[in-house]
C-alpha positions in Angstrom: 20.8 -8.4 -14.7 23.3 -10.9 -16.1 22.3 -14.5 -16.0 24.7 -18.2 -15.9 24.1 -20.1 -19.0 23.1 -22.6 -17.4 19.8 -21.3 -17.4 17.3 -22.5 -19.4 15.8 -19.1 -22.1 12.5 -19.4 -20.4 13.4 -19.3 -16.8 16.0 -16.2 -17.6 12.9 -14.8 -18.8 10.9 -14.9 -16.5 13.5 -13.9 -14.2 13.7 -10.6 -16.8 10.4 -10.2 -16.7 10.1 -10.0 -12.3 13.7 -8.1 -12.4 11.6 -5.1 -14.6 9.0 -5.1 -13.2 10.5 -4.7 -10.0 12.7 -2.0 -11.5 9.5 -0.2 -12.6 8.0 -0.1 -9.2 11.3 1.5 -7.5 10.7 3.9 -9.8 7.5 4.6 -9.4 8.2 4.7 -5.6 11.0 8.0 -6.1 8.9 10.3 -4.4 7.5 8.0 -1.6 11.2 6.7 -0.8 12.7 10.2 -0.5 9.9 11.0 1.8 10.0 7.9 3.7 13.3 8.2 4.3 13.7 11.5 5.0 11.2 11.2 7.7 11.9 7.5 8.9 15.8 7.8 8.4 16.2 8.6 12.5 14.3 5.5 13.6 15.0 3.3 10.5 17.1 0.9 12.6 14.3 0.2 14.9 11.9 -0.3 12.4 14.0 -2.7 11.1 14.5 -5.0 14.0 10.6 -4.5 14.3 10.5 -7.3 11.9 12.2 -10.4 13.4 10.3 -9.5 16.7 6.9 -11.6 16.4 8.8 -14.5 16.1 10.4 -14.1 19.2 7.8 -12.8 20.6 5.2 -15.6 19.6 7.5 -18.2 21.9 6.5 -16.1 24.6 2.9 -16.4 24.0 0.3 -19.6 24.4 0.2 -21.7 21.1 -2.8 -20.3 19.6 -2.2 -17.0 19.9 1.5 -17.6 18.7 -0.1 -19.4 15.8 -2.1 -16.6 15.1 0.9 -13.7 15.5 2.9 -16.2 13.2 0.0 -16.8 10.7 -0.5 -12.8 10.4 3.2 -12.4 10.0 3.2 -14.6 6.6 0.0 -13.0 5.2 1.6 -9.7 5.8 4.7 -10.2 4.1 3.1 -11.7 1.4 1.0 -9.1 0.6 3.6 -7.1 -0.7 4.0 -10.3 -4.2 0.3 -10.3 -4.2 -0.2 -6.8 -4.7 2.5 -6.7 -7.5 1.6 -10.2 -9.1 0.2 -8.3 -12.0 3.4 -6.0 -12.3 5.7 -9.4 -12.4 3.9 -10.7 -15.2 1.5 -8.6 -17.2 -2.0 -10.2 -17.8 -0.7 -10.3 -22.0 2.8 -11.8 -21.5 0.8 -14.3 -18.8 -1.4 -15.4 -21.8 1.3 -15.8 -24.3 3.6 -18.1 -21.8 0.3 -20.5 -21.2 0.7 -21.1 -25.0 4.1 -22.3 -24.5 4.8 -26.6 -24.8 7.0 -26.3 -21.3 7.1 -29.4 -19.1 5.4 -28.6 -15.5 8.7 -29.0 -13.4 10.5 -26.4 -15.8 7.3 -23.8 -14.8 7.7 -25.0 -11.3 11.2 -23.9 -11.4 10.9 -20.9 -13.2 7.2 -19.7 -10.3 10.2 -21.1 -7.4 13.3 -18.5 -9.1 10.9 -15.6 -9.3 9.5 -15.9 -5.7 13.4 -16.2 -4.9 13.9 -12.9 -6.3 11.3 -11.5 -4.2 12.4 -13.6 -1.0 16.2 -12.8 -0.9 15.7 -9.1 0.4 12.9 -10.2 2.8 15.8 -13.0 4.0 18.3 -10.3 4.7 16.1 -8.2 7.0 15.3 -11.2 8.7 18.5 -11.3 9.6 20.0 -7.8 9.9 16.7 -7.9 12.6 17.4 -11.2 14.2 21.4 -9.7 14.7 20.2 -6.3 16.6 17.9 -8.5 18.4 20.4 -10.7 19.7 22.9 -7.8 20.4 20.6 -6.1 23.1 20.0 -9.8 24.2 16.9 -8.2 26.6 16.6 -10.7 29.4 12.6 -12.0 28.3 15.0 -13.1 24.7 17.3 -15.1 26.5 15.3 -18.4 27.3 13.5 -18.5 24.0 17.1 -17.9 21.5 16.7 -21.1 19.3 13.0 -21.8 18.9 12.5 -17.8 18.6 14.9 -18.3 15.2 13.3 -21.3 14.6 10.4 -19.2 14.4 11.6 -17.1 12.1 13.0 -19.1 9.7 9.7 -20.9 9.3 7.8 -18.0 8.8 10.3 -16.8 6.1 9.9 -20.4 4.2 6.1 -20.7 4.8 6.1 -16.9 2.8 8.4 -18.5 0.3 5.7 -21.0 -0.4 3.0 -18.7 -0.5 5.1 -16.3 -2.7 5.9 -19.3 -5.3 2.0 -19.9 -5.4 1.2 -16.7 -5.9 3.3 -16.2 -8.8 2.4 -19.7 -10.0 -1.0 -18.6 -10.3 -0.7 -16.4 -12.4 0.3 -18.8 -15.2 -3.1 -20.9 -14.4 -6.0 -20.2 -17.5 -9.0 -17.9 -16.5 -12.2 -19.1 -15.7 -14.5 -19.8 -19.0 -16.5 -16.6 -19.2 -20.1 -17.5 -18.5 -22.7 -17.7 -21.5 -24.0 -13.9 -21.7 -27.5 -13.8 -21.7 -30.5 -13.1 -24.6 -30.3 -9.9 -25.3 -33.7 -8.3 -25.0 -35.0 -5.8 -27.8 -36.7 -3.0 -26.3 -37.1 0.2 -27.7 -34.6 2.7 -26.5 -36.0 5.6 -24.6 -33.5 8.6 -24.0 -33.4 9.6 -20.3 -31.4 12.5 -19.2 -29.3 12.4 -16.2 -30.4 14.1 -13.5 -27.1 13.5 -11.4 -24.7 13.6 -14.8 -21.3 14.7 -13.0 -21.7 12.4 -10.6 -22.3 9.5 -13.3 -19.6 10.4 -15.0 -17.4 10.6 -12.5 -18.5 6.6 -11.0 -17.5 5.3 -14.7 -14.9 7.7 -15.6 -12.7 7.9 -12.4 -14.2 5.5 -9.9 -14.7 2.1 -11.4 -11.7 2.3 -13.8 -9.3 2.5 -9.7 -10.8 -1.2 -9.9 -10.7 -2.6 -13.0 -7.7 -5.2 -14.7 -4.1 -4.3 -13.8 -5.0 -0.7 -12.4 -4.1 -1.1 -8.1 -4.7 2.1 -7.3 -8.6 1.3 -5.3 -6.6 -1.4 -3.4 -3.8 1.0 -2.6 -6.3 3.5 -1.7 -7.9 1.6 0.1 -4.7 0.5 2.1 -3.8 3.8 2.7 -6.9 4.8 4.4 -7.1 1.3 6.8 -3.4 2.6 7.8 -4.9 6.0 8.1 -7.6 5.2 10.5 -6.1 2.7 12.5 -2.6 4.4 13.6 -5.2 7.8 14.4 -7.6 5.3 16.3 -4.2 4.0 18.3 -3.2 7.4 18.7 -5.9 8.8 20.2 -6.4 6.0 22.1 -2.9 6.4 23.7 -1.9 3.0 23.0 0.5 1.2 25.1 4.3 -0.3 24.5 4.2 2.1 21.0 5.4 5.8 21.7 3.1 8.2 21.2 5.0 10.7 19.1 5.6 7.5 16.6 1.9 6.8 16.3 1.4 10.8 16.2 3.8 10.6 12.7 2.7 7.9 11.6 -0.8 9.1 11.7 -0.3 12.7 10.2 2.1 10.9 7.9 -0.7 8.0 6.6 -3.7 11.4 6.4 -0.9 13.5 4.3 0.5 10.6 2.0 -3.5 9.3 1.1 -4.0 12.5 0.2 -0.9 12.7 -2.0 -1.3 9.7 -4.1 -5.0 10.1 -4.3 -4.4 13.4 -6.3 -1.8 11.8 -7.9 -4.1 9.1 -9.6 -6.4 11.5 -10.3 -4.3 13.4 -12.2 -2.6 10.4 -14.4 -6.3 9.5 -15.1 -7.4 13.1 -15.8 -4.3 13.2 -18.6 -5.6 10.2 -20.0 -9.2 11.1 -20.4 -8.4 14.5 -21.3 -8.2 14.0 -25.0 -11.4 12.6 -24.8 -13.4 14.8 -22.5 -12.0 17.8 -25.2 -14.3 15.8 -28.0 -17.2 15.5 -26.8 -20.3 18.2 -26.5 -19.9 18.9 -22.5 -18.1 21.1 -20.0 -15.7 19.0 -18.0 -14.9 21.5 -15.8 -16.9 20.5 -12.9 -16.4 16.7 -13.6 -12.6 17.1 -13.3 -13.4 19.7 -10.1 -15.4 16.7 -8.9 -12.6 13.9 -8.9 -9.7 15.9 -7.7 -12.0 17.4 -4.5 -12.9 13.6 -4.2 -9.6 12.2 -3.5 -9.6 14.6 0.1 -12.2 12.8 1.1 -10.2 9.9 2.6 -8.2 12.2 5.1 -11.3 14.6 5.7 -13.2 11.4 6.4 -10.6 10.2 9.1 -10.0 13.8 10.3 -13.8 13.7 11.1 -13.9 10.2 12.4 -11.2 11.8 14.6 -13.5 14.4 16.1 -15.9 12.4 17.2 -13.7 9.7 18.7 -12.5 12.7 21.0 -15.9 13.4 21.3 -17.0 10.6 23.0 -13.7 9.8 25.2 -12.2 13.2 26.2 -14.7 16.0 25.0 -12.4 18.5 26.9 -9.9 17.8 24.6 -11.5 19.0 21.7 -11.6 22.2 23.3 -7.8 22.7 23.3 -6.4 24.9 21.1 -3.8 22.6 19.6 -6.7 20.0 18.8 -7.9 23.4 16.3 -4.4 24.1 15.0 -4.1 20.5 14.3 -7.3 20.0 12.0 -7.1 23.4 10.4 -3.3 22.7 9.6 -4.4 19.0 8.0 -7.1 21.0 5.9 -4.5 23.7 4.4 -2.3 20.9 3.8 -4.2 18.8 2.3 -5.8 21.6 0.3 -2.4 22.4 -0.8 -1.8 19.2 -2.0 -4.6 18.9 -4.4 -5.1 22.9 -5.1 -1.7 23.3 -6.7 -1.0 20.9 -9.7 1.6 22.5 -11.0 4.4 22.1 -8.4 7.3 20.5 -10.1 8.1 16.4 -8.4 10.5 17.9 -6.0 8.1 21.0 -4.9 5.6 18.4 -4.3 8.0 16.0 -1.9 8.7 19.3 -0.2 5.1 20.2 0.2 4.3 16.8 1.7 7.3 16.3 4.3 6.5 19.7 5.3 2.7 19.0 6.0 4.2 15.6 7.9 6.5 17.2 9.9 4.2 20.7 11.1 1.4 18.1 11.6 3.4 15.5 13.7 5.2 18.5 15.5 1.5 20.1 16.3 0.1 16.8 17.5 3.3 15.9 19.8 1.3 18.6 21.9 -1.7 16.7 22.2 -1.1 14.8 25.1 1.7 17.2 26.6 
């Protein structure tokens, strides 16, 4: 990434700095790109000019609840700087910076040029959308042209902002830890666990998902709102969205959950596992344990599933494609975290194939 002269060394920097780190997430992203693509590449357009529509959409709509679509809009699209704020600049290189004599407006600049970085690709689907959008000129568009861009333009600066704050606070000092407290001696008393694997697991595989720059409980946790909703809208037969799309993107959100849910595991287990070979206990079950935990997400809104038919259309559970469909999600998810050893591209394989036999088996849901 070359650089003008012009620039003063600590705003190339940090420029550096947000250019890795964004380098270093496409990378990590490989797999989930060639599968997204390979899936998505069909309706890719459409998707696209998905994301100019709520501000043409919100002109149509009564002030608050334009306000609102408007409002969700920018938190949405700034999710994506929030979630990689500690990827842009690492909590150690954030602590050495604050140690640097820089005058406020050259921070200010540098917080402003980093959130630029991140803004210019949001800009250009903005308008690559906005252009297909005005090419089918549908006749509701017509009337509400200007303000509709307007619209969009505003939202676009107002996630600017929010991006160049969220970046700038990074740089702010950490709260003064508070005073720990007097320690009490008491005599120690050795207790023995009666529920050890599952102890172990909580501090060795849960809580460390949560902790300083690790995302993946937040990512996880993403996954599985996606998850649940898209199969909740699915079921539901929601209008204006086809139901094939909400079919794939269901089977898609239960398959990929699964996917990098094993994958964490994994990195962790690789981690821990010069550990776990020290000390005096069979691991065997605890590493069982944490890879048969991260099904529970899709299993969870597989089940969630059954009962929502349950209660609307119990007939439907009777179907035989309703059974093909939930024993097909088990074996593929079961594949997924039973087989460890596939190489990167077996494992892309593995998972487009689950996505496609399951989105092909549910397109016969509602047939």
């Amino acid at each position: 990434m070359r650089l003008p002269r012009s620039f003063s060394p600590y705003l190339a920097l940090r420029l550096r700095l947000a250019h890795h780190a964004l380098l270093q997430f496409a990378a990590s992203l490989t797999s989930s790109m060639e599968i997204f693509f390979f899936l998505a590449a069909p309706v890719l357009l459409g998707l696209l000019s998905v994301i100019a529509l709520p501000g043409f959409l919100a002109m149509t709509l009564p002030w608050p609840a334009a306000l609102g679509l408007l409002g969700a809009q920018v938190l949405l699209t700034c999710m994506p700087t929030w979630l990689l704020r500690k990827r842009l600049l690492p909590a150690n290189t954030a602590a050495w910076l604050r140690q640097l004599p820089l005058p406020p407006h050259l921070r200010w600049q540098a917080d402003i040029a980093v959130a630029s970085l991140l803004m210019l690709p949001l800009g250009l689907a903005y308008a690559v959308s906005t252009s297909i959008w005005l090419a089918q000129s549908p006749p509701w568009l017509r009337p509400v042209v200007a303000p509709g861009i307007a619209a969009t333009i505003a939202v676009w600066l107002l996630t600017w902002l929010l991006t160049t704050l969220i970046v700038a606070q990074r740089l702010r000092a950490p709260r003064p830890a508070q005073a720990a407290r007097p320690s009490t001696m008491t005599a120690y008393v050795p207790q023995r666990l009666r529920w050890r694997t599952m102890f172990l697991w909580r501090q060795l595989f849960w809580l460390p998902f949560w902790r300083n720059e690790n995302v993946t409980g937040l990512q996880q946790s993403v996954l599985l709102a996606t998850a649940g909703a898209s199969m909740l809208a699915w079921l539901l037969r929601t209008p204006l969205v086809p139901a094939p799309l909400l079919g794939l993107l269901a089977s898609a959100s239960l398959v990929i959950v699964t996917d990098r849910g094993d994958k964490a595991v994994r990195e962790q287990i690789a981690v821990l596992r010069p550990v776990l070979n020290a000390w005096p206990l069979a691991s065997g079950n605890l590493i069982r344990l944490a890879c048969a935990a991260s099904l529970l997400p899709a299993l969870t809104v597989l089940l969630g599933a059954g009962v929502l038919l349950y209660i609307i259309d119990p007939a439907t559970l009777q179907q035989r494609v309703t059974s093909v469909y939930a024993i097909t999600a088990c074996a593929a998810l079961l594949a997924i975290v039973g087989l460890p050893r596939l190489t990167a591209r077996g494992r892309v394989a593995l998972v487009v194939f689950s996505i496609l036999a399951l989105s092909a088996i549910g397109s016969e849901l509602w047939n």
